[in-house]
BALOBA-1460 file (C-alpha; in Angstrom, 3 decimals):
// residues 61
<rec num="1" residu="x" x="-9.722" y="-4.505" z="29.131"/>
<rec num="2" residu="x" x="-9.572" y="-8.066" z="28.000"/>
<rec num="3" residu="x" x="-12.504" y="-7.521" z="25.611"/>
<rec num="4" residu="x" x="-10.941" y="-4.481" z="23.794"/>
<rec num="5" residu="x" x="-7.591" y="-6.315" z="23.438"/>
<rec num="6" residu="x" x="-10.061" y="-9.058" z="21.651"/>
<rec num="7" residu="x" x="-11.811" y="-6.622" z="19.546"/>
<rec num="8" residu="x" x="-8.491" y="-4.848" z="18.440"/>
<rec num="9" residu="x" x="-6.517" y="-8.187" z="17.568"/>
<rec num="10" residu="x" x="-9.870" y="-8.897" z="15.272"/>
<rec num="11" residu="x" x="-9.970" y="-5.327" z="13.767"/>
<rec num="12" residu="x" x="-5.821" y="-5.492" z="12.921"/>
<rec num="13" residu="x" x="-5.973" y="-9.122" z="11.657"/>
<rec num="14" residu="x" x="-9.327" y="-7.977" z="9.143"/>
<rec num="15" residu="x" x="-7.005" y="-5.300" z="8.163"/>
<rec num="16" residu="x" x="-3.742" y="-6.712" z="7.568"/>
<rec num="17" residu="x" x="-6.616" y="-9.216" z="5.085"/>
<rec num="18" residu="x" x="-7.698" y="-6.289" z="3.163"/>
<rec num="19" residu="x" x="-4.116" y="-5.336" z="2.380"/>
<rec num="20" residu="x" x="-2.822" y="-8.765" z="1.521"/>
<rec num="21" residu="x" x="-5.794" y="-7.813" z="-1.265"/>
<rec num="22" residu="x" x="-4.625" y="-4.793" z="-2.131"/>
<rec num="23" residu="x" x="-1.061" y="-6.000" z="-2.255"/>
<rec num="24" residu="x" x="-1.941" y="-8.760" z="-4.728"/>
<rec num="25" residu="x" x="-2.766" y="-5.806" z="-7.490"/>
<rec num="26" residu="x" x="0.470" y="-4.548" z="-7.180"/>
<rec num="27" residu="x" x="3.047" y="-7.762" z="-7.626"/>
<rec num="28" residu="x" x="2.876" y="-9.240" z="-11.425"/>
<rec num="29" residu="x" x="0.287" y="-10.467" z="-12.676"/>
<rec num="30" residu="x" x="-0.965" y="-7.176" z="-12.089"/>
<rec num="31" residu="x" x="-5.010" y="-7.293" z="-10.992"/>
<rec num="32" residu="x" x="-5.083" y="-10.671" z="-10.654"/>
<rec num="33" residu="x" x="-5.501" y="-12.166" z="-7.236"/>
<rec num="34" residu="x" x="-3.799" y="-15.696" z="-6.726"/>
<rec num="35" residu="x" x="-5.756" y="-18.228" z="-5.198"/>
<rec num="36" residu="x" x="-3.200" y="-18.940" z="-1.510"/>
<rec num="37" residu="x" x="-4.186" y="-14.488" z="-1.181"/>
<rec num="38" residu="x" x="-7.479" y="-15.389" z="-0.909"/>
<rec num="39" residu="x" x="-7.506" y="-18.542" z="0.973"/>
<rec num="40" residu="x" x="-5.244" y="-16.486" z="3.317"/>
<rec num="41" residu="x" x="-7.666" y="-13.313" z="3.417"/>
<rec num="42" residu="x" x="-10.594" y="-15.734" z="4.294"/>
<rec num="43" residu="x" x="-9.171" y="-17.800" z="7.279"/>
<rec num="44" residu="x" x="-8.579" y="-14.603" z="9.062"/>
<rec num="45" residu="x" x="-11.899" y="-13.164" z="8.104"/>
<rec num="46" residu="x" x="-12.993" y="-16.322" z="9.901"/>
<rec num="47" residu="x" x="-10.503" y="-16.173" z="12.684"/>
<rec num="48" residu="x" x="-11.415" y="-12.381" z="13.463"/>
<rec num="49" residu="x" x="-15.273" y="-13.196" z="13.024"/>
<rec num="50" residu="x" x="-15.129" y="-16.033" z="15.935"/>
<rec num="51" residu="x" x="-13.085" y="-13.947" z="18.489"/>
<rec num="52" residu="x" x="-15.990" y="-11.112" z="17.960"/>
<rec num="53" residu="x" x="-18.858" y="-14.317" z="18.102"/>
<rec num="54" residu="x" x="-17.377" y="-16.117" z="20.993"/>
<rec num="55" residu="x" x="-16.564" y="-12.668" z="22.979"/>
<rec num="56" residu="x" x="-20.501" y="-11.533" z="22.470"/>
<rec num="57" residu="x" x="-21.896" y="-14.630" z="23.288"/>
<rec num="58" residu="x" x="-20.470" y="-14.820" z="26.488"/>
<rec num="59" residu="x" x="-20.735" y="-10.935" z="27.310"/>
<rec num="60" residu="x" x="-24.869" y="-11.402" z="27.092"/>
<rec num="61" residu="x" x="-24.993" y="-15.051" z="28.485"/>
Protein backbone atom coordinates (compact mmCIF):
# COMPACT_ATOMS: atom_id res chain seq x y z
CA UNK A 1 0.00 0.00 0.00
CA UNK A 2 2.81 2.25 1.03
CA UNK A 3 4.40 1.97 -2.44
CA UNK A 4 1.23 3.03 -4.39
CA UNK A 5 0.65 5.98 -2.01
CA UNK A 6 4.49 6.81 -3.20
CA UNK A 7 3.85 6.32 -6.78
CA UNK A 8 0.53 8.41 -6.70
CA UNK A 9 2.02 11.48 -4.66
CA UNK A 10 4.85 11.37 -7.66
CA UNK A 11 2.25 11.01 -10.51
CA UNK A 12 -0.08 14.15 -8.88
CA UNK A 13 2.98 16.33 -8.07
CA UNK A 14 4.37 15.67 -12.13
CA UNK A 15 0.94 16.72 -12.93
CA UNK A 16 0.10 19.63 -10.97
CA UNK A 17 4.07 20.62 -12.97
CA UNK A 18 2.61 20.22 -16.31
CA UNK A 19 -0.26 22.54 -15.48
CA UNK A 20 1.72 25.23 -13.73
CA UNK A 21 3.06 25.06 -17.69
CA UNK A 22 0.06 25.22 -19.17
CA UNK A 23 -1.17 27.89 -16.82
CA UNK A 24 1.77 30.16 -17.67
CA UNK A 25 0.22 30.49 -21.48
CA UNK A 26 -2.78 31.73 -20.20
CA UNK A 27 -1.80 34.81 -17.61
CA UNK A 28 -0.17 37.95 -19.64
CA UNK A 29 2.49 37.75 -21.26
CA UNK A 30 0.62 35.34 -23.10
CA UNK A 31 3.09 32.19 -24.37
CA UNK A 32 5.75 33.20 -22.52
CA UNK A 33 6.86 31.11 -19.60
CA UNK A 34 8.54 33.11 -16.64
CA UNK A 35 11.58 31.83 -15.34
CA UNK A 36 10.22 31.02 -11.08
CA UNK A 37 7.30 28.50 -13.54
CA UNK A 38 10.00 26.69 -14.61
CA UNK A 39 12.32 26.55 -11.76
CA UNK A 40 9.09 25.46 -9.95
CA UNK A 41 8.08 22.73 -12.68
CA UNK A 42 11.69 21.29 -12.40
CA UNK A 43 12.16 20.82 -8.56
CA UNK A 44 9.12 18.70 -8.56
CA UNK A 45 10.12 16.84 -11.66
CA UNK A 46 13.09 16.13 -9.42
CA UNK A 47 11.19 15.59 -6.25
CA UNK A 48 8.70 13.05 -8.03
CA UNK A 49 11.74 11.37 -9.93
CA UNK A 50 13.60 10.48 -6.43
CA UNK A 51 10.47 9.10 -4.60
CA UNK A 52 10.08 6.66 -7.86
CA UNK A 53 14.34 6.07 -7.67
CA UNK A 54 14.57 5.60 -4.00
CA UNK A 55 11.18 3.37 -3.87
CA UNK A 56 12.75 0.95 -6.82
CA UNK A 57 15.96 0.72 -5.45
CA UNK A 58 14.93 -0.62 -2.37
CA UNK A 59 11.97 -2.84 -3.83
CA UNK A 60 14.89 -4.97 -5.90
CA UNK A 61 17.69 -4.64 -3.20
Amino acid sequence: MRKHAQLLLAISMASFGAILILTAFFVPPLGMIDASVLAAFGEILTFSGSLIGIDYKYKNK
